[in-house]
C-alpha positions as CSV (number, residue, x, y, z in Angstrom):
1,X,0.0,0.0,0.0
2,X,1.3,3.7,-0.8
3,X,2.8,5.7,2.2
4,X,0.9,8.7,0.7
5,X,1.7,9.6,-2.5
6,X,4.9,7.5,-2.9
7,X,4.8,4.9,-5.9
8,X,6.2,2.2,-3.5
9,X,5.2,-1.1,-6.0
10,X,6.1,-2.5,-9.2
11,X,4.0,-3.6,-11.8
12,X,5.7,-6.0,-13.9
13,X,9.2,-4.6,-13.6
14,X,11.9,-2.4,-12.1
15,X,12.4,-1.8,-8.8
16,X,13.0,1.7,-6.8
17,X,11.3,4.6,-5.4
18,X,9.0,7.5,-7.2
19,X,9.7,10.5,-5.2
20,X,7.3,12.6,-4.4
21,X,6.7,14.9,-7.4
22,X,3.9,17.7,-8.4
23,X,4.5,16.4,-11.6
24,X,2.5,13.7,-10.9
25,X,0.1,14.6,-8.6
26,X,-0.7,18.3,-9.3
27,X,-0.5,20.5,-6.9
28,X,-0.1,18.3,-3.7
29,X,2.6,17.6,-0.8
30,X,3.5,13.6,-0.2
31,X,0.2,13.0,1.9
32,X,-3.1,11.4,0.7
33,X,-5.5,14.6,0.0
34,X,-9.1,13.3,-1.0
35,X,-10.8,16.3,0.2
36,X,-14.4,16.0,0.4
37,X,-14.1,12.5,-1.0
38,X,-13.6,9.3,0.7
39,X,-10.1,8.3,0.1
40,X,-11.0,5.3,-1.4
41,X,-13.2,7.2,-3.6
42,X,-10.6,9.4,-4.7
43,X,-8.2,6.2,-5.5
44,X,-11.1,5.0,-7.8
45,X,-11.6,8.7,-9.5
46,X,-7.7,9.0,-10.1
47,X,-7.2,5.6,-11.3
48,X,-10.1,6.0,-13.7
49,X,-8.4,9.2,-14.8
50,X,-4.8,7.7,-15.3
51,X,-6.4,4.8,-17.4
52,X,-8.2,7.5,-20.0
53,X,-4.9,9.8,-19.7
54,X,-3.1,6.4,-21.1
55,X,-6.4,6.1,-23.4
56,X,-6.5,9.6,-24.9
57,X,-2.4,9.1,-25.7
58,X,-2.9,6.1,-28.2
59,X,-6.3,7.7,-29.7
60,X,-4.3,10.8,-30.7
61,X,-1.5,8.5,-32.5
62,X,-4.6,6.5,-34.0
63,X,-6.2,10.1,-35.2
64,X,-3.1,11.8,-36.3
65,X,-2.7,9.4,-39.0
66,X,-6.1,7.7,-39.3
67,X,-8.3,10.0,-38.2
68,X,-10.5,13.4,-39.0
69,X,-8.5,16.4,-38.2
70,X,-9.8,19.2,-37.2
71,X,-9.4,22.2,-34.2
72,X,-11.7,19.4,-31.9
73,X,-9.0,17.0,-31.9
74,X,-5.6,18.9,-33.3
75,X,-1.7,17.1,-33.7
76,X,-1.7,15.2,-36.9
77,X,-2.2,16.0,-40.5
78,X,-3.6,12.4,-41.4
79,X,-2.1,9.4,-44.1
80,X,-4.1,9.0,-46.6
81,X,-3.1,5.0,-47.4
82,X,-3.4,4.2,-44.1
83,X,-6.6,6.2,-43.8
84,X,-7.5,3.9,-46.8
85,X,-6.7,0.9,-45.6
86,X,-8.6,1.4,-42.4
87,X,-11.7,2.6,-44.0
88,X,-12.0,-1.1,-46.0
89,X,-13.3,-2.4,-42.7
90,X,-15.6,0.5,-42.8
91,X,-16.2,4.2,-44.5
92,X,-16.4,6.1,-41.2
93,X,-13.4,4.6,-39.3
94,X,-11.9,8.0,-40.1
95,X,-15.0,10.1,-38.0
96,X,-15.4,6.9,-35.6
97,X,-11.8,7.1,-34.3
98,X,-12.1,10.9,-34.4
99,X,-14.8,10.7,-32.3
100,X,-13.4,8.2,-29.6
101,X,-10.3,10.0,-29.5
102,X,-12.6,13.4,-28.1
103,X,-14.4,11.3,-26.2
104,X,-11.4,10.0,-24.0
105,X,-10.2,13.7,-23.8
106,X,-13.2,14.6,-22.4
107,X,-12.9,11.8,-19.5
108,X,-9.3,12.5,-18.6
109,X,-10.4,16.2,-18.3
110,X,-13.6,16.0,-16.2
111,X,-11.8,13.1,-13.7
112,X,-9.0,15.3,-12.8
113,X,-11.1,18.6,-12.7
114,X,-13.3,17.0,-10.6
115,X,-10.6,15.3,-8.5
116,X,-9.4,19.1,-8.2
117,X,-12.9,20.6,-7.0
118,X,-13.0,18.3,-4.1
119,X,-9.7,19.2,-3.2
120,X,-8.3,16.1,-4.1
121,X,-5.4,14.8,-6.0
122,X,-5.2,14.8,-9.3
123,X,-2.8,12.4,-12.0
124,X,-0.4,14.0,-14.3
125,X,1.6,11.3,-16.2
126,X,3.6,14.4,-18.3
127,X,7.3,12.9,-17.0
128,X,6.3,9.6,-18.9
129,X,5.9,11.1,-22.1
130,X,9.1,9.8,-23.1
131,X,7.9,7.4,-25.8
132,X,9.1,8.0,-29.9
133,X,6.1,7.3,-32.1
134,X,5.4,6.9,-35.7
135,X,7.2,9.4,-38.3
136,X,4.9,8.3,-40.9
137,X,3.4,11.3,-42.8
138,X,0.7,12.7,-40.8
139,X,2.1,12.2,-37.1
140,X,2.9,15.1,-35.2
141,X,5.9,13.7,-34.2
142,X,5.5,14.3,-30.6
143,X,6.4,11.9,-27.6
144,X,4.0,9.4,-26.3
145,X,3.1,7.7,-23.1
146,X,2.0,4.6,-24.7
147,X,3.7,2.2,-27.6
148,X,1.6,1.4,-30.7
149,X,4.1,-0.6,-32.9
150,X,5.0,-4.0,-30.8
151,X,2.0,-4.4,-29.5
152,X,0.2,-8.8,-28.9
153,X,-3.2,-8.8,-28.9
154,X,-5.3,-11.2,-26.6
155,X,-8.7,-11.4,-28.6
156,X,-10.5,-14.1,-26.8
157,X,-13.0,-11.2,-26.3
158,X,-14.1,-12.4,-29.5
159,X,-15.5,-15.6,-28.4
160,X,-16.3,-14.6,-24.5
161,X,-19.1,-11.8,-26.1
162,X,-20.4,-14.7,-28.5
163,X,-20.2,-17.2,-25.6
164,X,-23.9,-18.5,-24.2
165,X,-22.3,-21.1,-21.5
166,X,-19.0,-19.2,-20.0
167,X,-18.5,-16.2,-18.0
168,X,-14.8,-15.8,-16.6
169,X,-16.9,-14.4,-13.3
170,X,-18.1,-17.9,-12.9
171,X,-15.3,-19.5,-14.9
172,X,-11.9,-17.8,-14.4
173,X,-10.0,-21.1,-15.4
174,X,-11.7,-20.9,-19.2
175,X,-9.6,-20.1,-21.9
176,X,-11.7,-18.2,-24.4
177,X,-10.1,-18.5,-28.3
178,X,-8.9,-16.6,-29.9
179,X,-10.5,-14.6,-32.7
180,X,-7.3,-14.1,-34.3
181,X,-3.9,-16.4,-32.6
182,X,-1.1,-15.1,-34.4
183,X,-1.9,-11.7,-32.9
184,X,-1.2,-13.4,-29.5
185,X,2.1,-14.5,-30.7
186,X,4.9,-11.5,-31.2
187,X,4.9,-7.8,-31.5
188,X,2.9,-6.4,-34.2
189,X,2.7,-2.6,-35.0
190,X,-1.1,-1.0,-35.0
191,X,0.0,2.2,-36.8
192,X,3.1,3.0,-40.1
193,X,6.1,3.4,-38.3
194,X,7.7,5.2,-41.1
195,X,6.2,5.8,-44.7
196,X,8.4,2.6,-45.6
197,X,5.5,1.0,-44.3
198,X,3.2,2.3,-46.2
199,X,4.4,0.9,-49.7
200,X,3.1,-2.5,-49.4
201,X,-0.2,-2.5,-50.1
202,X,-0.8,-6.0,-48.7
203,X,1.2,-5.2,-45.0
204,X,-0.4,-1.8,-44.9
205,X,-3.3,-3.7,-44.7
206,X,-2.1,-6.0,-41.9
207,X,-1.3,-3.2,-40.0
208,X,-4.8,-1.5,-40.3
209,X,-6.7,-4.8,-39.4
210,X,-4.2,-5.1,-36.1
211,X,-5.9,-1.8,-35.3
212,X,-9.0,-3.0,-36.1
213,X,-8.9,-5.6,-33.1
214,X,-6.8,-3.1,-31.3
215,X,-9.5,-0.4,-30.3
216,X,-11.8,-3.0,-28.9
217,X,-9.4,-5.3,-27.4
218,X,-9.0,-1.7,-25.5
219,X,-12.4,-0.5,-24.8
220,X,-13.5,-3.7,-23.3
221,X,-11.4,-3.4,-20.8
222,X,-13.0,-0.2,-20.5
223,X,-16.1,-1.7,-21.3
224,X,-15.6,-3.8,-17.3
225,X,-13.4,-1.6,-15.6
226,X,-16.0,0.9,-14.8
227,X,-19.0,-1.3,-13.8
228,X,-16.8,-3.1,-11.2
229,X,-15.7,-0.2,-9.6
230,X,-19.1,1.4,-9.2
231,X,-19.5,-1.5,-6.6
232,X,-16.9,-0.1,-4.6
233,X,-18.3,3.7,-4.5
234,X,-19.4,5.2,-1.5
235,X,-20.9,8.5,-2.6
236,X,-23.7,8.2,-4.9
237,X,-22.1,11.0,-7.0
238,X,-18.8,9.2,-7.5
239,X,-21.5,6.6,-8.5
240,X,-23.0,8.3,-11.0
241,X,-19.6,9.5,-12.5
242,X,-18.6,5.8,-13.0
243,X,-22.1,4.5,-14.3
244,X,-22.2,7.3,-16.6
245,X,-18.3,7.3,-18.3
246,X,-18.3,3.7,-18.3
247,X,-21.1,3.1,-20.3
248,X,-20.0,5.5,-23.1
249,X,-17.0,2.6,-23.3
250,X,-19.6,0.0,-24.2
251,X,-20.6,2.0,-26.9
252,X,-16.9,2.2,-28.2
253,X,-16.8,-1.4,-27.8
254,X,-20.1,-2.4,-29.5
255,X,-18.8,0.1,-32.6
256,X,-15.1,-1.5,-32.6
257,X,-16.3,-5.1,-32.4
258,X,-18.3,-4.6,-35.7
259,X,-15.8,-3.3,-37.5
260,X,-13.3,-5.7,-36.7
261,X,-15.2,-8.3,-38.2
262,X,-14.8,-6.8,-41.9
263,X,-11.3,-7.1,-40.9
264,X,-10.3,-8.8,-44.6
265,X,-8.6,-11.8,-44.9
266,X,-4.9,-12.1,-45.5
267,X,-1.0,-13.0,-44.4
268,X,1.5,-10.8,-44.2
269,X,5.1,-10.5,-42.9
270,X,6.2,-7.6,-41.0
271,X,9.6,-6.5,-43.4
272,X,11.4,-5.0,-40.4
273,X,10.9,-7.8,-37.3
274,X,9.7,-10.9,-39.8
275,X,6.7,-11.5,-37.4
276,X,4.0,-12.8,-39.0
277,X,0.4,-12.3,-38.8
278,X,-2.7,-14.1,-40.4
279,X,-6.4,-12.5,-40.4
280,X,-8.8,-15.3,-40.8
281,X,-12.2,-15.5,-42.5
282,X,-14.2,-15.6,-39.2
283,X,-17.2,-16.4,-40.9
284,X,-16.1,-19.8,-41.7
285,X,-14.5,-22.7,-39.0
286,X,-13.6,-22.9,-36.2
287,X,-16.0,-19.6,-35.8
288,X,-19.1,-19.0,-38.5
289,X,-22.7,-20.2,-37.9
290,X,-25.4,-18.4,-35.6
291,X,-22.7,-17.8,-32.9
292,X,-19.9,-16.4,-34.3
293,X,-21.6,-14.2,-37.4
294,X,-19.0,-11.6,-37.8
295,X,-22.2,-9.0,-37.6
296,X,-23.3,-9.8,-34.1
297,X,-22.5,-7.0,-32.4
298,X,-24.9,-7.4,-28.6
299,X,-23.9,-10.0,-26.1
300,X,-25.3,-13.5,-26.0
301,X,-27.3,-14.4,-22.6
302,X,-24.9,-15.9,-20.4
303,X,-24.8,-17.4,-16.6
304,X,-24.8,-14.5,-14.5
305,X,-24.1,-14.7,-10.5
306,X,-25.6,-18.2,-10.6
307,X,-26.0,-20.9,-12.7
308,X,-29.0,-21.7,-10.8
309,X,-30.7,-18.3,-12.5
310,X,-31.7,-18.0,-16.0
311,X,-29.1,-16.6,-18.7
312,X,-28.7,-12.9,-18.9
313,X,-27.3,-10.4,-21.5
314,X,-24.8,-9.1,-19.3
315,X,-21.2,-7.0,-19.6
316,X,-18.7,-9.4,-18.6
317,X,-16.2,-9.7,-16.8
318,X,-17.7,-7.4,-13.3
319,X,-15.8,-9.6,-10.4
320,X,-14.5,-6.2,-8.6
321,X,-11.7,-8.2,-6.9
322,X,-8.7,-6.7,-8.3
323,X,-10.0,-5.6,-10.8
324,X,-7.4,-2.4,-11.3
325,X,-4.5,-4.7,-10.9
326,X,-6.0,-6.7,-13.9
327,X,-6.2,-3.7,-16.1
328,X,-2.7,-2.7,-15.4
329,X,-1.4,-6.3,-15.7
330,X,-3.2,-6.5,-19.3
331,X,-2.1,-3.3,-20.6
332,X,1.5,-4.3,-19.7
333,X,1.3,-7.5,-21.3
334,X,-0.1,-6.2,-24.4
335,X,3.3,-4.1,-24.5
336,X,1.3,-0.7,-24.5
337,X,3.9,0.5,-22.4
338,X,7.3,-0.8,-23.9
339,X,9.6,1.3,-23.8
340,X,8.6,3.2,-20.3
341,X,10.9,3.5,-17.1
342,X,10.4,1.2,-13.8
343,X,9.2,4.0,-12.3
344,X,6.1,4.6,-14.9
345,X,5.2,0.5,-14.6
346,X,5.6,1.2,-10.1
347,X,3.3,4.1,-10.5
348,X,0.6,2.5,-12.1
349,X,0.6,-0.3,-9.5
350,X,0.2,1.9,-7.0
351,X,-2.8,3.7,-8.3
352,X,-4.2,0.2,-8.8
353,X,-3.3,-1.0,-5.4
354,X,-5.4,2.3,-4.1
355,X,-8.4,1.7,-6.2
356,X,-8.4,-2.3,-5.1
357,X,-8.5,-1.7,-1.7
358,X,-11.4,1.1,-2.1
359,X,-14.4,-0.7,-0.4
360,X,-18.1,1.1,0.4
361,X,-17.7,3.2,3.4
362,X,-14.1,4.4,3.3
C-alpha cells in the first residue's frame, strides 16, 4: 500500500522509489488529500483518470494518422493510405476514431477537474511522455506515453461476447479463443512506423486490421473496468460518475467489435521484425454459424451470479476483486507501455493497489 503519494510497488518490472513529485500529482505535498471525497473514492476517481490519460495518448497516435483532423482533436495531419486501408473495414473509421479520441479527452479532463474541486489529488503522467512514435506522414511527431508498434493482442473477447455457456466471473479457469492467434504470438505494429510501411499494399493492410482488433481489445477493458468499480463507491455521486463514463465505453466497444469483423482476410510479414500475422475469415470454421456471425454485435445471454438463475445479456467480466490490478497487468502484457521507465510500470501499480483496496464506506 502507498505511504501517501509515494509509488512504492512494481507492476511487472523495475524496482525503486518515485519520489514525491507535483508532476504527478498536481498541486499536492506527499500525503493522501481526498478532500471531500472518501479516500478510497478518490483512488477509484484517479485511477479512472490515469487509465483514460493512457487512453487519450494512443487515440491521438490513432487520429493523427487515421483520423478526421480538425481544431476538436488537433496534432496530426492524417495518411491517406493508411486512412484507406482502415476505411475497408468501414467508410467512417476516419470520423469513428475521431470521435473516440474526443471522447477519452473529455474523461481525462472531467476526472481530474473534478478530483481538483473536491480538493483532491489529481494524475499528471507528463514525466512519462518519453515514448518515440510513428514518423509516418501525418504524425505530429511528438512523444508518447504509450507504444503502438510492438504491441500482442489477446482477442479471446471475441468468443467470450459470443459465448452462451461461459462467464470468466463464474469460470476464471476458461480459456476463451482466440479470434485471431497469431496476434497473440509477437509484437505487431497498430500504426506506419515510417512511410516505408506504407508501400506495401498488402502489409499496410495488416497493419490496419491489427488496429482493427486493437481499439476494442481496449475499450473492453473499459467496457468492465467501470462497472466493477461502481460496486466499490461510496458517494452516490462518485457513482454516478462511473455508471455514466463507463457506459460511453460500451458504446466504443459495440462500434469497434463490428468493425473488426470486416477485418479482410490475409498473411503478411512484417519487413522489419519478420513477425507474421494471419487474419482469418471468421465467418467460416472454427467460428461462422449463428454464434460467431461476424455481424453480431450485442452480447449472447450468459450465466450471471448463478448458474441456478436463467441466462442474462450481461457486460462481462464485473468480479470487482482486483480488478485495477487486472487492467494494469493487461495493458503491460499487451506491451502498450514498452519502452517506459520502472518507475512509470511502479506508479501505475500503486494507483491500482489504491483503487483495489477502495471498499463502500471508506
Amino acid at each position: 500500500m502507498r505511504n501517501g503519494l509515494t509509488a512504492a510497488g512494481a507492476a511487472t518490472m523495475g524496482a525503486g522509489l518515485l519520489a514525491h513529485s507535483s508532476s504527478v500529482f498536481a498541486e499536492r505535498g506527499p500525503e493522501e488529500h481526498s478532500g471531500r471525497l472518501t479516500p478510497g473514492d478518490a483512488a477509484l476517481l484517479r485511477f479512472a483518470a490515469a487509465a483514460e490519460i493512457l487512453e487519450t495518448d494512443f487515440w491521438v497516435q490513432y487520429n493523427e494518422l487515421g483520423g478526421v483532423q480538425d481544431s476538436e482533436v488537433p496534432g496530426g495531419s492524417g495518411n491517406p493510405a493508411y486512412t484507406a486501408a482502415l476505411e475497408v473495414l468501414d467508410s467512417d473509421m476516419a470520423q469513428y476514431i475521431h470521435d473516440n479520441t474526443d471522447d477519452e479527452f473529455t474523461h481525462q479532463n472531467f476526472l481530474n477537474a473534478y478530483l481538483a474541486s473536491k480538493g483532491a489529488d489529481t494524475v499528471n503522467l507528463e514525466q512519462f511522455r518519453t515514448l518515440p512514435g510513428s514518423s509516418a506522414t501525418g504524425s505530429s511527431g511528438k512523444l508518447r506515453l504509450t507504444n503502438l508498434t510492438q504491441l500482442t493482442l489477446d482477442t479471446s473477447w471475441w468468443t467470450r461476447y459470443r459465448s452462451s455457456t461461459h462467464n470468466p466471473d463464474l469460470d476464471p479457469n476458461f480459456k476463451f479463443p482466440q479470434a485471431v492467434p497469431t496476434l497473440a504470438v509477437g509484437q505487431h505494429t497498430a500504426i506506419p512506423r515510417t512511410d516505408d510501411d506504407t508501400k506495401d499494399t498488402n502489409f499496410l493492410q495488416a497493419i490496419a486490421n491489427t488496429a482493427g482488433f486493437h481499439f476494442p481489445t481496449i475499450e473492453q477493458g473499459g467496457n468492465s473496468l467501470y462497472p466493477s468499480m461502481a460496486q466499490r463507491a461510496t458517494h452516490v455521486e462518485v457513482l454516478r460518475i462511473l455508471i455514466s463514463i463507463g457506459p460511453t465505453e460500451t458504446m466504443h466497444f459495440q462500434t469497434w467489435s463490428d468493425k473488426a469483423g470486416n477485418a479482410p482476410p490475409l498473411t503478411a510479414v512484417d519487413p522489419v521484425t519478420g513477425v507474421s500475422v494471419t487474419f482469418p475469415d471468421l465467418n467460416s470454421p472454427p467460428f461462422g454459424g449463428e454464434d460467431f456471425q461476424t455481424n453480431l454485435i450485442m452480447p449472447e445471454p450468459c450465466p450471471f451470479l448463478s448458474r441456478k438463475l436463467p441466462p442474462c445479456s450481461i457486460i462481462r467480466p464485473t468480479e470487482t476483486k482486483g480488478i485495477a490490478m487486472g487492467v494494469v497487468n493487461f495493458l503491460t502484457a499487451m506491451g502498450l507501455f514498452i519502452g517506459q521507465p520502472p518507475a512509470f510500470f511502479e506508479l501505475l501499480r500503486d494507483l491500482a493497489e489504491d483503487a483495489d483496496e477502495a471498499r463502500r464506506g471508506r
